[in-house]
C-alpha positions as a Markdown table, in Angstrom:
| # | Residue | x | y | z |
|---|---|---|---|---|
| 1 | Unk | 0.0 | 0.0 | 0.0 |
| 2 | Unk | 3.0 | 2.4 | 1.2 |
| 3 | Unk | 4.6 | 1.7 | -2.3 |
| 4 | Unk | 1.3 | 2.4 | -4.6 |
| 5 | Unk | 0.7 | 6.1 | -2.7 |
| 6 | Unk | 4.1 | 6.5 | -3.3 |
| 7 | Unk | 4.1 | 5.6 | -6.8 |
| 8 | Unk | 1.1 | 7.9 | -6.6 |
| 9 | Unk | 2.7 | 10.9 | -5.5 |
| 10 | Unk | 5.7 | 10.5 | -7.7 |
| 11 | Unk | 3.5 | 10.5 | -10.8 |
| 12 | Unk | 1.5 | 13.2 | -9.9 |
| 13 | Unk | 4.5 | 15.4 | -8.7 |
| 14 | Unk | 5.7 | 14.7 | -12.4 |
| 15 | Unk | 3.1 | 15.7 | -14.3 |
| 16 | Unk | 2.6 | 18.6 | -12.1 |
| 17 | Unk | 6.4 | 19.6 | -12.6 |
| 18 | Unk | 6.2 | 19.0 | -16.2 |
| 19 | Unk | 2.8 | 21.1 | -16.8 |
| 20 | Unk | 4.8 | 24.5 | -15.4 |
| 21 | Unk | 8.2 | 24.0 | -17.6 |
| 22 | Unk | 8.0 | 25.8 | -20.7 |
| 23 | Unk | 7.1 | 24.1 | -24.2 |
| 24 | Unk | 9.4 | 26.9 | -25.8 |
| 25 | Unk | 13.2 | 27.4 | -26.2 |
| 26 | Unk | 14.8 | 30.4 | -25.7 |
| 27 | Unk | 15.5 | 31.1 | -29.4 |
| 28 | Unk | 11.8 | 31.1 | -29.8 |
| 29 | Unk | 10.8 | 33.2 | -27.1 |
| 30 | Unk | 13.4 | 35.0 | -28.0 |
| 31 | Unk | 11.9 | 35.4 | -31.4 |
| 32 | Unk | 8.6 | 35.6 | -30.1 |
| 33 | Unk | 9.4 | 38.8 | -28.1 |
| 34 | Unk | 11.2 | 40.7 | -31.3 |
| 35 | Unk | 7.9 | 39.4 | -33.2 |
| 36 | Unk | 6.3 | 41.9 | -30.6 |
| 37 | Unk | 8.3 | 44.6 | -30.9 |
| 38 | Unk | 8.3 | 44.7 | -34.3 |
| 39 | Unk | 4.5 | 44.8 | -34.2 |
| 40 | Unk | 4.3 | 47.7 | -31.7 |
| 41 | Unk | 6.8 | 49.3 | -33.9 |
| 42 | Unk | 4.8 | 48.9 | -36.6 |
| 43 | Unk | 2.0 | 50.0 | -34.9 |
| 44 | Unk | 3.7 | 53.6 | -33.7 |
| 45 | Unk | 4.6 | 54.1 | -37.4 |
| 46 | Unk | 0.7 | 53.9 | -38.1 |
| 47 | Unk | -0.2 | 56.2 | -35.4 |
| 48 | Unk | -1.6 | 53.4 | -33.8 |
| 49 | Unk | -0.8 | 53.7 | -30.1 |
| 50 | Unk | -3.6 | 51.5 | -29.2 |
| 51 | Unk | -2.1 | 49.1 | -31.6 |
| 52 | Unk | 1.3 | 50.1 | -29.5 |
| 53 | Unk | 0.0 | 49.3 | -26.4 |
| 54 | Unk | -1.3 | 46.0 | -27.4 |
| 55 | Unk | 2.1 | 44.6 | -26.8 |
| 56 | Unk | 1.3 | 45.9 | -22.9 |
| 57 | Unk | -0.3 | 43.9 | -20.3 |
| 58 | Unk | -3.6 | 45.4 | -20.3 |
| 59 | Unk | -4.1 | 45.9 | -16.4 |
| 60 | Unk | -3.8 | 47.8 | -13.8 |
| 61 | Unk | -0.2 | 46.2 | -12.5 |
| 62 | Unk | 1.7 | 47.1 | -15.5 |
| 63 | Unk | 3.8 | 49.5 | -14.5 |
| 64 | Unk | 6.0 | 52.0 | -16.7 |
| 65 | Unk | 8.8 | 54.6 | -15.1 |
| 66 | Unk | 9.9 | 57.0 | -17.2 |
| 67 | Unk | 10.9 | 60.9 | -16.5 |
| 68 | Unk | 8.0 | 61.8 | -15.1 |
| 69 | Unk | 8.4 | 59.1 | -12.0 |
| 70 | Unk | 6.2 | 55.7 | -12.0 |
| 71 | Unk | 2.9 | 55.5 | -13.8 |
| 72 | Unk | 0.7 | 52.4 | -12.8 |
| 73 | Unk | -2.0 | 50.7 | -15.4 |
| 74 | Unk | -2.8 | 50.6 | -18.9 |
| 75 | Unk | -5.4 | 53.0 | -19.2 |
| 76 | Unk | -2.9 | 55.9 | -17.7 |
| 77 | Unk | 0.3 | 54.5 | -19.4 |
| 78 | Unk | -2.2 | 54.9 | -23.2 |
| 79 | Unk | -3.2 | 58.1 | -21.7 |
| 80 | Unk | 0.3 | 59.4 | -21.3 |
| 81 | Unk | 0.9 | 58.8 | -24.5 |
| 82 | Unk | -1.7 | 59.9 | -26.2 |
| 83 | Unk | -1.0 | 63.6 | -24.3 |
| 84 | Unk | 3.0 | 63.3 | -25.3 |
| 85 | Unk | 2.1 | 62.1 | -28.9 |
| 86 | Unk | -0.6 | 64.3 | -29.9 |
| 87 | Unk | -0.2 | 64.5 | -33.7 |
| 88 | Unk | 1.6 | 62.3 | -36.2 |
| 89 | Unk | 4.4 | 64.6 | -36.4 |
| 90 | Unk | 5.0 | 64.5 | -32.2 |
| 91 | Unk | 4.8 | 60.7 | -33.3 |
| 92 | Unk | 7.5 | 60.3 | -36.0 |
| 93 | Unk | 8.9 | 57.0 | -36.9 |
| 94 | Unk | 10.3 | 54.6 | -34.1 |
| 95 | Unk | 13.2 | 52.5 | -34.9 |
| 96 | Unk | 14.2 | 50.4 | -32.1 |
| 97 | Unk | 17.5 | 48.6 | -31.3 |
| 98 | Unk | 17.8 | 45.6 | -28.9 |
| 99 | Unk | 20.9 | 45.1 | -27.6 |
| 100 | Unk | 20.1 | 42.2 | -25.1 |
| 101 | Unk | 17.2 | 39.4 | -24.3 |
| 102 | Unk | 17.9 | 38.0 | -21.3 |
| 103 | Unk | 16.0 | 34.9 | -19.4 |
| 104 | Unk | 15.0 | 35.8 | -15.9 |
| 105 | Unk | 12.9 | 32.5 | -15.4 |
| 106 | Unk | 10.8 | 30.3 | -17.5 |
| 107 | Unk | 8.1 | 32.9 | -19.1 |
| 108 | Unk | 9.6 | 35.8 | -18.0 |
| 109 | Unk | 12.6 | 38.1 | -20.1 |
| 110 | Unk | 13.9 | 41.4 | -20.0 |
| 111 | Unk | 14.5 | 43.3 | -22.9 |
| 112 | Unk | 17.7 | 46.0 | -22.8 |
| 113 | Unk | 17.3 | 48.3 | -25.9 |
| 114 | Unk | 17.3 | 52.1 | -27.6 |
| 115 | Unk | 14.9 | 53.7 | -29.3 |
| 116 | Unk | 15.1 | 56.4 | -31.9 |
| 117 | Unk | 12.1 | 58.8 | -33.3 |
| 118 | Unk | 12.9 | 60.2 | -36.4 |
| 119 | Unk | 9.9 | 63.6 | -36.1 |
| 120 | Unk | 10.1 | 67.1 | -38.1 |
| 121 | Unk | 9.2 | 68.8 | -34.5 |
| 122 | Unk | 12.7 | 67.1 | -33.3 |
| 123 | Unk | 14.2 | 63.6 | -33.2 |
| 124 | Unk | 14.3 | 61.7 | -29.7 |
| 125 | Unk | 16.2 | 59.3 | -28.6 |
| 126 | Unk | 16.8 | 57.0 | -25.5 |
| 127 | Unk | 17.5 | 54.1 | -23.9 |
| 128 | Unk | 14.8 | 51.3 | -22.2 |
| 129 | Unk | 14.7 | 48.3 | -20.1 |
| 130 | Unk | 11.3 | 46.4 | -20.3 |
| 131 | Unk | 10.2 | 43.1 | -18.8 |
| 132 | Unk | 8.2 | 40.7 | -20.6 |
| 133 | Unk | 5.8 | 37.9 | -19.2 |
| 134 | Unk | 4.3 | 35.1 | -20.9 |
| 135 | Unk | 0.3 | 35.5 | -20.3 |
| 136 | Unk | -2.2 | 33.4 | -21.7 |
| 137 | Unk | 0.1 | 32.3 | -24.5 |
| 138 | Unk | 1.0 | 36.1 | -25.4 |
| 139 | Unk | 4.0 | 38.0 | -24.6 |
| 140 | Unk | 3.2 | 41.3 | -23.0 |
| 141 | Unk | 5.3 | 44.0 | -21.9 |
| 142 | Unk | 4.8 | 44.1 | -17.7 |
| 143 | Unk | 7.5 | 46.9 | -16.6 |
| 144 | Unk | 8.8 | 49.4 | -18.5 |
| 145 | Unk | 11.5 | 51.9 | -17.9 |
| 146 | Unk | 12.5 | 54.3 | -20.7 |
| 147 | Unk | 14.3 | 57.7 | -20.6 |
């Protein structure tokens, strides 16, 4: 009896451990991710910032520190830039540049990276660190920090 419940356990501690490992490698996450960035720099080029913001976890937890200190949620994060970016010329055209993907844990990366808007009311340019996590299937940008 001893030996079946611990057969049991065993093979329900297995198939519990193997349920919360990833299905992915890192070169497809990896890919996955630039696959998102690509989109929401598509997305700005449009002057789509709801399009933009789609790569953002839409909640009130994301979280995105910038110059003006921390700004919590997704509503006030599409807000802020929707007041910064008023017009297609304040918008521009984003080119990004990732200099590193790194793994923090199974479905979770950060993202090291510049960004550079080409605009006739002047160019801008700066640096970000975002953190991705791997919701329901989707990559989605959880932290931000840009300046």
């Amino acid at each position: 009896m001893k030996k079946s419940l611990f057969l049991f356990a065993l093979l329900a501690l297995t198939f519990s451990c193997k349920s919360t490992q990833s299905t992915t490698t890192e070169a497809e996450d990896k890919e996955a991710i630039m696959a998102v960035l690509k989109t929401q720099e598509a997305a700005w080029n449009n002057f789509d910032l709801e399009g933009f913001m789609a790569g953002y976890w839409k909640s009130p937890e994301l979280k995105f520190y910038g110059s003006r200190g921390v700004t919590k949620g997704w509503e006030q994060t599409l807000a802020n830039y929707k007041k910064g970016y008023p017009t297609n010329e304040h918008i521009g055209k984003l080119r990004f540049v990732i200099n590193d993907i790194s793994k923090i844990t199974d479905g979770a990366y950060s993202v090291m990276g510049e960004y550079h808007l080409t605009r006739s009311v002047g160019d801008a340019n700066g640096i970000f660190m975002i953190i991705l996590k791997k919701i329901d299937g989707e990559w989605k940008v959880i932290a931000d920090t840009s300046c």
